[in-house]
N, C-alpha and C positions, 0 to 999 in steps of 0.2 A: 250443580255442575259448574256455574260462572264460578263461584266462589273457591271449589277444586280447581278449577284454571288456573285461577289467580294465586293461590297461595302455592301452586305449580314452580311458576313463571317466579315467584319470589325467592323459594327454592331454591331456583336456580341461579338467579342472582347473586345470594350468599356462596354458592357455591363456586359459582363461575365471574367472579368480580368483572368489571371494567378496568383494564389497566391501561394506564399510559408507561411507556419505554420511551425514555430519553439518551440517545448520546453523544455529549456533547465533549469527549476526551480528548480528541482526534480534530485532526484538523478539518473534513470534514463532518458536520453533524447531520445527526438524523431524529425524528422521532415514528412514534408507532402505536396504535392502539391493540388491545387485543381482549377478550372476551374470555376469562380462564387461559388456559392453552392455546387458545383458534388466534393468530394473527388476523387480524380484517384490514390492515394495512400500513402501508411502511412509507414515509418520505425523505426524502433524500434534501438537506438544503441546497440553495443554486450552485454554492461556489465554498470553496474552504472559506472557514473562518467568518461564517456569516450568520453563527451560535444567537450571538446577542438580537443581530439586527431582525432574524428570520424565525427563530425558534415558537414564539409567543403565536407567532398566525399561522406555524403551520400547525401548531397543537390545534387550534381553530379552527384547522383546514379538514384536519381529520375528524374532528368531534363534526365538523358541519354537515361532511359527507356522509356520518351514517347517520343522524338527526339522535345525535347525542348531546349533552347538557356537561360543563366541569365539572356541577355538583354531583354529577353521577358517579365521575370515577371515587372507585374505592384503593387502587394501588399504584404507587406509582414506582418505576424503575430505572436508577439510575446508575450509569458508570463512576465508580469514582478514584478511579486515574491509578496506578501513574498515567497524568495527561495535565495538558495546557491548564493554566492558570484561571485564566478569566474563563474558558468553557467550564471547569469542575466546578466553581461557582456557583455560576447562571444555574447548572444542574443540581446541585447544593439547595441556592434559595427558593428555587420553583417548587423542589421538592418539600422545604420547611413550610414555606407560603401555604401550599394547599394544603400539608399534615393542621397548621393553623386553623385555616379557613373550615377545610370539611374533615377532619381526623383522619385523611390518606393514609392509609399506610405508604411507611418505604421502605425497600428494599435498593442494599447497594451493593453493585458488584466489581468484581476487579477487572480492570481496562484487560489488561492480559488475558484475560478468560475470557472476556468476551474473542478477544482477537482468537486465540487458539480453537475455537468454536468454528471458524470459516472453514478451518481443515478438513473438516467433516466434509464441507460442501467442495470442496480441492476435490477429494476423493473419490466423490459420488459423479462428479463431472469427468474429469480423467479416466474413472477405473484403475485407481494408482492403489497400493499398500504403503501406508505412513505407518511408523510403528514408535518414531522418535521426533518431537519436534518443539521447537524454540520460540517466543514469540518476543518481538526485540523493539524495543523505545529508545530515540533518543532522550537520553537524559543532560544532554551539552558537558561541553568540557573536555569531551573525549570517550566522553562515559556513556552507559547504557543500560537500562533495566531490563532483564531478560528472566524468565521464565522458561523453566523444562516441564513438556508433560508429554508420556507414555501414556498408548494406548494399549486399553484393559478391559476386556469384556466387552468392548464397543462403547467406551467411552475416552476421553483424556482425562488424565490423573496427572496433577503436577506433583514430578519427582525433585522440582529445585524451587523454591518458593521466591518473589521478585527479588531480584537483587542486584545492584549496581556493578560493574567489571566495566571491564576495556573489550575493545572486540580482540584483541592479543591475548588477552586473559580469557577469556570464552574459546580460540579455538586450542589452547592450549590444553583446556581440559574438555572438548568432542571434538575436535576435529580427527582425521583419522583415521575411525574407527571403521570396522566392515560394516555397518549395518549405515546408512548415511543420517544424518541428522536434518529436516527440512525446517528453511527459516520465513520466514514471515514477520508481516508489523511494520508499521510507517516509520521505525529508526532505519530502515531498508532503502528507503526513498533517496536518498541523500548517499547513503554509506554503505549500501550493498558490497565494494569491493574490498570494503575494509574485512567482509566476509567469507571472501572467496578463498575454499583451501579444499582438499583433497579431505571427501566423506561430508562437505555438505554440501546440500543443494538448495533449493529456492521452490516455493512457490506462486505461482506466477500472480503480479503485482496487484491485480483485482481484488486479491484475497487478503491483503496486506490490513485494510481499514476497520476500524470496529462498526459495529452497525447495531442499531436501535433494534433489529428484531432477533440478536444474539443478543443483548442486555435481556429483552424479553425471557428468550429459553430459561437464561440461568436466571436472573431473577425468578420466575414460576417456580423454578425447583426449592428455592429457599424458601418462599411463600408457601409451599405447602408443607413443608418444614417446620414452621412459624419461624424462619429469621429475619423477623425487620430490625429495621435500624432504628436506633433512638435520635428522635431529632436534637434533641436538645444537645448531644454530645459528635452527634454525625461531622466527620471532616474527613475530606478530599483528598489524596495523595497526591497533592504535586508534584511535576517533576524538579522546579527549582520555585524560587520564589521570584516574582517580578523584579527585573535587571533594576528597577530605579527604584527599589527598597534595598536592592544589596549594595546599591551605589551610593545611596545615603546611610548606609552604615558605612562604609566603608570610607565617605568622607568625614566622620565623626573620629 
C-alpha cells in the first residue's frame, strides 16, 4: 500500500511538474510558482525596475513558503519581450542557469500574449464584450510594437502578429470602425493620448502590465504541447538595444 502511495505521488509529479513563471519584460516584474496548472502563488516586486536586485529572493520566497527545494523545479517560464533589455536577460540566464544546473525545461512566451491575457480578467470584472483588441509597447523613437487578437471560441487569437508602426499608422488602419478596438499594455502609460480617436477605447490601467501568472497560463499550454525552447539558441526580443551600445557604434 506504502509503495502504491508513493509511486502515486510520483505519478503525479511527472505529470504535474513544479514550475516556476518569471516576468521580468515589463517594467514591473513578478514571479510565481505553480504545480501543473494550480497557481500556489504570485509575487509582485516592490517597485519597477527592481528585476535584477529582487527577483533571485523572491523565487526563494516562494520556493520557502511551500517547503520547496530549486532542485525540484522541473519548468521554468519565461516572457521573452518585446520588453526591456536588461529584464529579458536576467530571465534569459536564470532560465539557461537552471536548464544547466538541473535539465529545467523552458518554455518562452511572447510579452504581448501575455498582456492580451489580462482581458480575459477586464471582462470577467466589468461584465464587458471585448471582441477586438490591441496590446501596445513602447518601442521609442516614435514607434510601437502592437499586436491584434480577436476573440474566438473563448479565447484570443492574434489576427496581426507583433509588429512595429506609429500610433498614426495604427489608427489609420482600426480606428473607426463600428465595433470598437480596446487597448492596453505599458506603451499606454506614457502615450495613451497619442491613442485617442473615435472606435477605440481603453482598458482600464491595472490591466495594462504583464504578470508572471499570465506567463504561467500560456507557458502550461505549450508545455503540454511539448514546445520548449532550446536553450542554447533561446534569445530575447528586445525592444531596442542599450542606448550606449548604439552610442558607440555610432561614434565609430
Amino acid at each position: 500500500m506504502i509503495k502504491n502511495t508513493k509511486r502515486s505521488f510520483e505519478n503525479q509529479m511527472i505529470q504535474k511538474p513544479l514550475i516556476l513563471a518569471i516576468e521580468t519584460s515589463g517594467r514591473t516584474g513578478s514571479a510565481a510558482i505553480a504545480i501543473g496548472e494550480q497557481i500556489l502563488a504570485e509575487t509582485v516586486l516592490s517597485a519597477p525596475m527592481k528585476h535584477s536586485a529582487e527577483l533571485f529572493s523572491t523565487v526563494c520566497g516562494l520556493l520557502n513558503r511551500f517547503d520547496r527545494k530549486p532542485k525540484e523545479i522541473k519548468h521554468i517560464y519565461i516572457s521573452v519581450g518585446p520588453g526591456s533589455f536588461t529584464g529579458l536577460r536576467i530571465a534569459a540566464t536564470m532560465a539557461k542557469t537552471m536548464h544547466l544546473a538541473n535539465k529545467v525545461k523552458i518554455v518562452a512566451v511572447d510579452t504581448l500574449d501575455v498582456i492580451a491575457e489580462n482581458a480575459a480578467d477586464y471582462i470577467k470584472q466589468k461584465d464587458k464584450s471585448l471582441h477586438t483588441i490591441a496590446t501596445i509597447l513602447d518601442a521609442k523613437r516614435g514607434q510601437f510594437f502592437i499586436a491584434i487578437y480577436e476573440m474566438t471560441e473563448g479565447r484570443w487569437i492574434k489576427s496581426l502578429p507583433d509588429c512595429l508602426m506609429t500610433a498614426q499608422q495604427f489608427l489609420e488602419k482600426f480606428s473607426g470602425r463600428t465595433e470598437p478596438i480596446w487597448l492596453l499594455g505599458e506603451g499606454l502609460v506614457y502615450y495613451r493620448d497619442k491613442f485617442e480617436a473615435q472606435g477605440v477605447e481603453f482598458i482600464n490601467q491595472p490591466y495594462w502590465y504583464p504578470k508572471a501568472q499570465k506567463v504561467h497560463l500560456l507557458g502550461w499550454q505549450k508545455a503540454l504541447q511539448g514546445q520548449f525552447a532550446e536553450p542554447l539558441t533561446l534569445k530575447p526580443a528586445y525592444l531596442r538595444k542599450p542606448e550606449i551600445g548604439i552610442n558607440r557604434k555610432a561614434a565609430h
